[in-house]
Every structure is written in C-alpha cells, then in structure tokens.
C-alpha positions as CSV (number, residue, x, y, z in Angstrom):
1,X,-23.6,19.6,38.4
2,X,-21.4,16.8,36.9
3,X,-17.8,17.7,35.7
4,X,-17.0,16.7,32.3
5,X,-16.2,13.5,31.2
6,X,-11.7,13.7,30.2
7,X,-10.4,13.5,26.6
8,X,-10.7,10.0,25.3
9,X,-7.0,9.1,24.3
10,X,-6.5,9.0,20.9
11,X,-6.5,5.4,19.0
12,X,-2.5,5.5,18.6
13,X,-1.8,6.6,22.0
14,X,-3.8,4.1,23.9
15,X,-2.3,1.0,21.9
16,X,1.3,2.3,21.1
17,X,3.8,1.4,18.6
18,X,4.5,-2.9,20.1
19,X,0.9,-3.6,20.6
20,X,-0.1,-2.0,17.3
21,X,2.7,-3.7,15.5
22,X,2.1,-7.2,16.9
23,X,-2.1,-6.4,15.7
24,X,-1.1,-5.1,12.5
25,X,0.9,-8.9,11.6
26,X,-1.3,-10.9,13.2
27,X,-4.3,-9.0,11.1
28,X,-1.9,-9.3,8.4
29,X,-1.5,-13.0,8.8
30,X,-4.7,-14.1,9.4
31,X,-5.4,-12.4,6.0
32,X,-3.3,-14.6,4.0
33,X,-4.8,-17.6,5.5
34,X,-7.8,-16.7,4.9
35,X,-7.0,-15.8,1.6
36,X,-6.0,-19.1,1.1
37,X,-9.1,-20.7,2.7
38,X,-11.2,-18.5,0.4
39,X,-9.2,-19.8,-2.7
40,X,-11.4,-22.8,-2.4
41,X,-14.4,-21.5,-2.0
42,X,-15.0,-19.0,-4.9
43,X,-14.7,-20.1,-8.2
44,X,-11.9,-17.0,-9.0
45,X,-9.6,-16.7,-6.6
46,X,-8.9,-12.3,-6.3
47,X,-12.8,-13.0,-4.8
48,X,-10.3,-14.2,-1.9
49,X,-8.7,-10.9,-2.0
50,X,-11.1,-8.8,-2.2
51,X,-13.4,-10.6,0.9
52,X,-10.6,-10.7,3.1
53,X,-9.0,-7.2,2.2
54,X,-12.4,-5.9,3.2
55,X,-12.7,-7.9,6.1
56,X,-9.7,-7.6,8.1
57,X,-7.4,-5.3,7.0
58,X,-9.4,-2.6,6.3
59,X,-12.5,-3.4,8.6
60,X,-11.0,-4.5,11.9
61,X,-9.1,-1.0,12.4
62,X,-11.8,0.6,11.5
63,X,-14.4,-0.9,13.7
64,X,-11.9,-0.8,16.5
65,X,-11.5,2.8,16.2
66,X,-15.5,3.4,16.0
67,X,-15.8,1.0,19.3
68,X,-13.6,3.0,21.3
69,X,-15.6,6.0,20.2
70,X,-13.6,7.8,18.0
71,X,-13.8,8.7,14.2
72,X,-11.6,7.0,11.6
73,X,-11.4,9.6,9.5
74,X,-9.8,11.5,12.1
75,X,-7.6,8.8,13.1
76,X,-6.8,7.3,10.1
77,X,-6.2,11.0,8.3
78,X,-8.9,10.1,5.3
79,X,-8.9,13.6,4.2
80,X,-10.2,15.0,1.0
81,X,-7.3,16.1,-1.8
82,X,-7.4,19.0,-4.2
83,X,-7.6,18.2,-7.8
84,X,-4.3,19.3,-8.6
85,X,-3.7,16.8,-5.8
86,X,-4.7,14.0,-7.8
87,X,-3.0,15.2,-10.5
88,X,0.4,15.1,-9.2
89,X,-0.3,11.9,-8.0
90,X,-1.2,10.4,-10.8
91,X,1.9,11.6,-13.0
92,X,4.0,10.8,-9.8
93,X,1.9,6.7,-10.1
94,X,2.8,6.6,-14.1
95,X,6.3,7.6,-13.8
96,X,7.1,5.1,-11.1
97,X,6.1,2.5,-13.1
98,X,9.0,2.4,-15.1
99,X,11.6,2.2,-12.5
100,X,9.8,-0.2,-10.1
101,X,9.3,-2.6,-13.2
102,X,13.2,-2.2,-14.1
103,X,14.0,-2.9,-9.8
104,X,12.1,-6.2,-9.7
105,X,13.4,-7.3,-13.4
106,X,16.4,-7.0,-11.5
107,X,15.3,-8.4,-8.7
108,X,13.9,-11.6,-10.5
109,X,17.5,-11.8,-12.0
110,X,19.1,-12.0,-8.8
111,X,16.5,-14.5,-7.1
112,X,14.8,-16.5,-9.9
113,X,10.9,-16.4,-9.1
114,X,8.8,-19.7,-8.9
115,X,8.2,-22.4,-11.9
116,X,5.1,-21.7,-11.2
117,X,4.6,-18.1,-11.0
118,X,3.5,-17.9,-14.9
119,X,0.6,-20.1,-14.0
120,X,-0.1,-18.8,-11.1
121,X,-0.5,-15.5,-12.7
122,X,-3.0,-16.8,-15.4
123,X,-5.2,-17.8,-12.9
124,X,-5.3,-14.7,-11.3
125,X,-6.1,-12.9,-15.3
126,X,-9.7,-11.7,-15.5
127,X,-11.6,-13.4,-17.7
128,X,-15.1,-11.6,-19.0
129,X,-16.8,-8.4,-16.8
130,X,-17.6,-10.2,-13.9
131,X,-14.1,-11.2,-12.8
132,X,-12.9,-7.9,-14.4
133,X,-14.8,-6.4,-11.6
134,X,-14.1,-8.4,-8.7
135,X,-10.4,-8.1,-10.0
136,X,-10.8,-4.5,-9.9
137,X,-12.1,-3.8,-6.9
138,X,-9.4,-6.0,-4.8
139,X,-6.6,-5.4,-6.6
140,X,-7.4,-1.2,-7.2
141,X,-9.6,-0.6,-4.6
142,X,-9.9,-2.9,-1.4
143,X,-5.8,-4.4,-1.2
144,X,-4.5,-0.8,-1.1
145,X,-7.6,0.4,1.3
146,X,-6.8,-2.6,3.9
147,X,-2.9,-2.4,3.5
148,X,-2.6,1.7,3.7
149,X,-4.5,1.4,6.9
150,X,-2.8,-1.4,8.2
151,X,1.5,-0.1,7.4
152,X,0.8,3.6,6.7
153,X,-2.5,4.5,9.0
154,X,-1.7,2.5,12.0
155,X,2.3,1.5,11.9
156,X,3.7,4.5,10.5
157,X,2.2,7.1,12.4
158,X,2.8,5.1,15.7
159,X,6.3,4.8,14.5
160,X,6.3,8.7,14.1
161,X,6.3,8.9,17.7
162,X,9.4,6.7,18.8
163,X,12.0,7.7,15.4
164,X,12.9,9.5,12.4
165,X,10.4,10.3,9.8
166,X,13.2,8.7,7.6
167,X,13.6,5.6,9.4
168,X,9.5,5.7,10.1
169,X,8.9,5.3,6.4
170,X,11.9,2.5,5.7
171,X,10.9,0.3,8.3
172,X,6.9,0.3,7.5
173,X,7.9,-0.5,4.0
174,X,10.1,-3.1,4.5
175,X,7.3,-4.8,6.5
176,X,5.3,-4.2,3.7
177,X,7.1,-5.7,1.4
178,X,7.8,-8.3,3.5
179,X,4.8,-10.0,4.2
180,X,4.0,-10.6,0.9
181,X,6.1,-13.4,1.1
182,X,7.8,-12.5,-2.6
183,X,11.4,-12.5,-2.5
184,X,11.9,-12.3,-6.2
185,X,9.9,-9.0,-6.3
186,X,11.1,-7.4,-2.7
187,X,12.8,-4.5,-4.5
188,X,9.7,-3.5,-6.6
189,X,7.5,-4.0,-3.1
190,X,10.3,-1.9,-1.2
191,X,10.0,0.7,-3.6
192,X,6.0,0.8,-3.8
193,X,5.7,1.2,0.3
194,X,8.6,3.7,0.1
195,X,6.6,5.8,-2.2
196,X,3.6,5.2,-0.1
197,X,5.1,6.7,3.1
198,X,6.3,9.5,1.8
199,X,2.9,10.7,0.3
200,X,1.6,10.0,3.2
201,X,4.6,12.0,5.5
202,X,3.9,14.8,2.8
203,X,0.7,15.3,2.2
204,X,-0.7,14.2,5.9
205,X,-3.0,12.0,4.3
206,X,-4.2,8.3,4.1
207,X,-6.0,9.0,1.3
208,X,-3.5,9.9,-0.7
209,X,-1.5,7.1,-0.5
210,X,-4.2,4.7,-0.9
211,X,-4.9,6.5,-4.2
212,X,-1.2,5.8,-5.1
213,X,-1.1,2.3,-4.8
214,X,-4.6,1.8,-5.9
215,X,-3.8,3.0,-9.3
216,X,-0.5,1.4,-9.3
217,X,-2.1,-1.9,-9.0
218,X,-4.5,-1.0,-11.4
219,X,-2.0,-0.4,-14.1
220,X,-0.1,-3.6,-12.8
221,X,-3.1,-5.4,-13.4
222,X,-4.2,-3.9,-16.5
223,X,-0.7,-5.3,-17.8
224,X,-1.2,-8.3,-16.6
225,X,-4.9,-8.4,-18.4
226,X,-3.2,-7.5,-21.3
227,X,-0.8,-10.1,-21.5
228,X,2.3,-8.9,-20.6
229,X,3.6,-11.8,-18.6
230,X,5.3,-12.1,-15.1
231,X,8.5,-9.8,-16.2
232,X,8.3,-6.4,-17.9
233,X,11.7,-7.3,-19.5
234,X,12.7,-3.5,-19.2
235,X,15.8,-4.5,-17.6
236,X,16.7,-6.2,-21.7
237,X,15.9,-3.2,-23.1
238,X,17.8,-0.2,-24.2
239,X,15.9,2.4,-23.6
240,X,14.9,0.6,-20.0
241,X,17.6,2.3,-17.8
242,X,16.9,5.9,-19.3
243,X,13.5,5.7,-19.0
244,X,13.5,4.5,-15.7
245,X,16.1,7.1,-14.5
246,X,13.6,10.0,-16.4
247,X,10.5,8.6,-14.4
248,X,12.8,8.5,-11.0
249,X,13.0,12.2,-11.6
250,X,9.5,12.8,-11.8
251,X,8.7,10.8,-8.8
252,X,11.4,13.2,-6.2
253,X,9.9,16.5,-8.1
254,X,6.1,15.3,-7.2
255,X,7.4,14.0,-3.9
256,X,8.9,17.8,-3.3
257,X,5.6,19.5,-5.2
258,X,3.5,17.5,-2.7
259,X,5.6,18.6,0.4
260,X,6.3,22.2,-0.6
261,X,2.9,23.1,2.1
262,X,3.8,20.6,4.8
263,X,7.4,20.2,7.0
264,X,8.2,16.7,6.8
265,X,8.3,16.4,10.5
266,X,5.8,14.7,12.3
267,X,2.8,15.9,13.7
268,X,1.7,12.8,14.9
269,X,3.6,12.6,17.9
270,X,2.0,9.9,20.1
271,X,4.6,9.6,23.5
C-alpha cells in the first residue's frame, strides 16, 4: 500500500517574500519594455498595454501557480463578492476620485510633469469603437488584472508574513507607484495602491481590489475620452478641497463597512 504523497507547499511559501519580490520587478520590467517594443507594432498604442498586461503580469503568475499544481484562485484569493460588495465598492471608487485628482494636482504643482505629456495623452485618446475597446479592456480590465496580481496577490500577501499589515500595504504601494516611472503623479498612484491594499487586507480578496482599480481607471479614462486634459484643475477650484475632504470620508467609512466581518490581521502567514 503506498503512503500518501505530503502537502504541496503553498505558492507563497515555496518562493518567499525576496524571491517573489525580485520576480515581481523583473515581470514588471520586462512589461514596460515590451510595452514599448509593442508601441511600434500596433497602430494604437494601449494595444501595447493590453498584450503585455495579459501576457506577463497577469499570465506568468498564473501559469506558474497552475505548473506547480496548485489553483490560482486559491492562491491568488479570486473570490466571488456579494452585491452589496460591489456596491460599497463602487461608492468607495467614485468618492476617491475627487481626492486622488486634488493629490496629483498638487503633485503636478510641486514637480511640473513632461512638455510632452499633453501629447502623449492624445495619443493614448480612443478614437472610434474599435480603440474604445481595446482602450477598455487594458486600461479597465487587463492593467488592474496583471498589476493586483503582481503588488497585491503575490507581494502583499508575502509581505504579510515578515511585517505589519500597516507597513505590508505602504510598502506594496509605494512599489506600485513606483514603477510607473511618474513622479509628477506619485501621490495620486500612492493613494490608488493604498486603497488597493486595504480592500484587499479587508475583504480577503483579489477580486475586490481588482474591481477597485479597474473602475478607477475606467473613470480616469472616460475623462480623458472626454477631454478633460492632463490636470483635473481641482486643486484651482473652490469647492476642490471640500469635496475632496467629503469623498475622503466616504472612502475610511467603506474601508471600515468592508472590514466590519474580517480582523485586519493577517491570515496569510507564510514563515
């Protein structure tokens, strides 16, 4: 009679926090070159997104896990959310808006972005259904797919294992905002992986937080559809600081509403 086979170690356990933080920037890395190899190639360039989103930051982890045998779902906590789930996040998504927009107005004041960021942003502007779609689908869809697996699914739950859930969250974020290599708009990327972590501390789910910053993008990108330029100019506006202060609150009571069922300590302990 053979004995059973032992418990395959779990995905986070068998890499740890150093080795999955050195894949996670090289996958990171070798996404924004190829990003800018696929520039070339197609004709609009958020094709280049969306190809390489698919690709490496969300594919690679995701066929690493399934080589080694083991389910992403499970790994990457891809669980189902209520309804009232979605709800919460969604008002949480809106109200951010506001006060991220005001941070990188402020931002931009403090370190002037690019000459060239105005153009660079028209080219990036749908134009007819076709790029509306690809534009859709990288920007709302596979960007926050590849990126929540990448600094929430893999780094922060390793992370969980060797500090605080506080400091967990800080340091995935920064490295989120980070490699986006935007300096003009770091505290408006700061504040979006913040966010991000804490849904996902809260609510024990990837999903979740993909679902944040997929719809933030997609109201970042509807602005930017509708004309709205490179700067919200909320920070020149009177009503800017209020608003933004009003929408803060909203985002701590649906950060609280989401954790009311779950401690904020980790249960993702990996040694």
């Amino acid at each position: 009679m053979t004995s059973p086979s032992p418990p395959t170690r779990p995905f986070l356990e068998i890499y740890g926090f150093t080795r999955l933080f050195v894949l996670a920037m090289a996958l990171v890395f070798l996404h924004l070159a190829l990003v800018g190899s696929l520039q070339e190639v197609f004709p609009y360039e958020m094709s280049a997104l969306l190809v390489s989103s698919l690709l490496l930051l969300a594919g690679f982890p995701l066929l690493l896990v399934r080589i080694l045998g083991q389910s992403p779902r499970d790994t990457f906590h891809l669980k189902g959310l209520r309804p009232s789930t979605f709800l919460l996040l969604s008002l949480l998504t809106v109200a951010a808006v506001v006060p991220i927009d005001l941070l990188t107005a402020w931002n931009m004041r403090l370190v002037p972005p690019p000459d060239d960021l105005a153009a660079t942003l028209a080219q990036l502007q749908p134009h007819g259904p076709g790029q509306w779609i690809i534009a859709l689908a990288a920007a709302s869809v596979a960007a926050p797919l590849g990126e929540e697996i990448v600094f929430r699914g893999m780094l922060q739950q390793s992370a969980l294992g060797h500090m605080a859930p506080t400091e967990a969250v800080l340091l995935c974020a920064f490295l989120f905002a980070a490699v986006h290599l935007q300096v003009y708009a770091l505290l408006g990327l700061l504040s979006v992986g913040v966010i991000a972590g804490v849904i996902f501390l809260r609510t024990r789910s990837l999903t979740a937080s993909i679902y944040f910053h997929g719809l933030y993008n997609l109201i970042s990108l509807l602005s930017l559809g509708f004309g709205q330029g490179e700067e919200t100019g909320l920070a020149d506006k009177p009503l800017g600081l209020p608003l933004a202060v009003v929408g803060l609150a909203v985002v701590i009571w649906v950060l609280r509403r989401l954790g009311s069922d779950a401690s904020t300590e980790s249960t993702w302990k990996t040694g």
